[in-house]
C-alpha positions as CSV (number, residue, x, y, z in Angstrom):
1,X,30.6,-8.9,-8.3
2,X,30.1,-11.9,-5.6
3,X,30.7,-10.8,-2.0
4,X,34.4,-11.5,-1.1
5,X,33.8,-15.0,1.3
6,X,37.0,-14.0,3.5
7,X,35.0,-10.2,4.8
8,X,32.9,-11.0,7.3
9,X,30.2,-8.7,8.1
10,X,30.3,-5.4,9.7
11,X,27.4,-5.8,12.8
12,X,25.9,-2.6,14.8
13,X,26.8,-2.2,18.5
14,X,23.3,-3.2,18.3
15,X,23.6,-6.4,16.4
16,X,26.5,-7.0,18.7
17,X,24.6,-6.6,22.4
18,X,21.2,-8.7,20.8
19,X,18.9,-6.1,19.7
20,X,16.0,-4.8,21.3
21,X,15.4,-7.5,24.5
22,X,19.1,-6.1,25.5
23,X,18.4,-2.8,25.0
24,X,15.6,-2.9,27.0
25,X,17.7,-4.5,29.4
26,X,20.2,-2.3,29.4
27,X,17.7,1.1,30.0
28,X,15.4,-0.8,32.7
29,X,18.6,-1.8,34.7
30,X,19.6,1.7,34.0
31,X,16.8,3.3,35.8
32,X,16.8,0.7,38.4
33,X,20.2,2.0,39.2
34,X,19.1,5.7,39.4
35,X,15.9,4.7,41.8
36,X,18.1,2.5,43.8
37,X,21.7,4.4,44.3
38,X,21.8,7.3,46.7
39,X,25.0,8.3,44.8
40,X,22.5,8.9,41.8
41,X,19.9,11.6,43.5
42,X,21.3,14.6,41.9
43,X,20.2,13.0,38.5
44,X,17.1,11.1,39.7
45,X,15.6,14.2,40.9
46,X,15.6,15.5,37.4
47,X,13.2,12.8,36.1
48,X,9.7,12.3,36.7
49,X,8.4,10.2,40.1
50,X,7.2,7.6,37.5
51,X,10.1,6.5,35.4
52,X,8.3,4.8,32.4
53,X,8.4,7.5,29.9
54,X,12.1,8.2,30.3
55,X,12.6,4.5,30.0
56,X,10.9,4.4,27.0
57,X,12.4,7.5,25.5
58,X,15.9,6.4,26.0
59,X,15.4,3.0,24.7
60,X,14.2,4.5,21.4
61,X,17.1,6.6,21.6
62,X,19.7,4.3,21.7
63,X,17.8,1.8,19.7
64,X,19.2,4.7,16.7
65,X,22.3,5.3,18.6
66,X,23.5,1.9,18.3
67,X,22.5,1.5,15.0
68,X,19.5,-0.4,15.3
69,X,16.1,1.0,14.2
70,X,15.9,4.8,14.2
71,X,12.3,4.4,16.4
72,X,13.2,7.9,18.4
73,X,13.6,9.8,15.1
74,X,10.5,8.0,13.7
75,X,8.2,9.1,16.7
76,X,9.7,12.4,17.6
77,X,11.7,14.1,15.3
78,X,15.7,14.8,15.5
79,X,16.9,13.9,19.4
80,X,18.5,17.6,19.8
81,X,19.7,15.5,22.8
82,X,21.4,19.0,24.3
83,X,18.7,21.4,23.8
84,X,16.2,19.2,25.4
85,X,18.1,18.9,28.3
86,X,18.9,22.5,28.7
87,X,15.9,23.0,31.5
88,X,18.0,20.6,33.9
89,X,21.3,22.1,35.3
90,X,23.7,19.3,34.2
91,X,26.7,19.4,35.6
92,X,30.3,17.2,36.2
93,X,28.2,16.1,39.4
94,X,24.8,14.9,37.4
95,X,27.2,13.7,34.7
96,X,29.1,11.5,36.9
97,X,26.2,10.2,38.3
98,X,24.4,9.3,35.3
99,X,27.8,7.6,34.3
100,X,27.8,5.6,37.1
101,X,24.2,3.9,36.6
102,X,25.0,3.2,33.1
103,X,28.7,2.2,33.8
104,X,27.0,-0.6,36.4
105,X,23.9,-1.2,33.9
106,X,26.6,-2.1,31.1
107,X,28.4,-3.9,33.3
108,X,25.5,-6.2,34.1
109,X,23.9,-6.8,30.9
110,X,27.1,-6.9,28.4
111,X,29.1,-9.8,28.5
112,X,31.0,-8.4,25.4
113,X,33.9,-6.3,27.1
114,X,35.3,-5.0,24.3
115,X,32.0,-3.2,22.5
116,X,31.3,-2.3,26.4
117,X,34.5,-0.3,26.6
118,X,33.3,1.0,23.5
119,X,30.0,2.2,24.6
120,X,31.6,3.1,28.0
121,X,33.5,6.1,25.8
122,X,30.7,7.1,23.7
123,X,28.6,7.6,26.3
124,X,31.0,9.3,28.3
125,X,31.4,11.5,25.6
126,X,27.6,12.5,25.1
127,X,27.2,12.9,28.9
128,X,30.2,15.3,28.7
129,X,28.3,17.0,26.1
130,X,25.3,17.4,28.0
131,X,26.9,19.4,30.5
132,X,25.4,22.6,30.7
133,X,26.3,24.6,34.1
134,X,29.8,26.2,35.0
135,X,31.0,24.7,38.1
136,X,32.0,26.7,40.4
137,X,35.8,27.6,40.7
């Protein structure tokens, strides 16, 4: 059966934003953010003093995440996004500040408001997710 010419179709938050150069975009802004913020220090002292391999890492990442090329899963295996993470004491503190460099980095590089709001609350989700320390009471 011929496609049906009235469905459009159905693009990837990845399609959407451009592919890779606005992914890359989006992760080097990203990191800018966390090097240049003050607000951001909590999370930025979790990294490495050289930022390049966490760039890279996370652009593979959400290459997959947002349903472009699955080049994390291809190089390293399953994410296990949490259980990697699990050295660093991640808290609502490092969460909000990780939020707020990719909040701004979004902000910057996606003119599309309505996929941004979308990404806004996934990600907000998975750094939720990644939270790892009580807080104190």
């Amino acid at each position: 059966m011929p496609p049906d010419p009235n469905t459009l179709p159905v693009l990837t938050p990845y399609e959407q934003m451009g592919g890779e150069p606005t992914v890359r975009q989006l992760v080097r802004r990203f990191y800018q953010l966390m090097d240049e913020l003050p607000e951001a220090w909590g999370v930025r002292r979790m990294h490495a003093e050289e930022l390049g391999g966490s760039e890279e890492k996370l652009f593979l990442f959400l290459s997959g995440w947002f349903g472009g090329p699955n080049l994390y899963v291809e190089r390293f295996g399953p994410p296990f996004l949490r259980a990697r993470h699990l050295p660093f004491a991640i808290g609502a503190d490092e969460r909000d500040q990780w939020m707020l460099c990719m909040r701004q980095a979004l902000e910057e590089t996606m003119a599309d408001t309505d996929l941004r709001g979308r990404l806004l609350q996934s990600f907000g989700a998975l750094a939720d997710h990644m939270r790892n320390r009580a807080e104190p009471a």
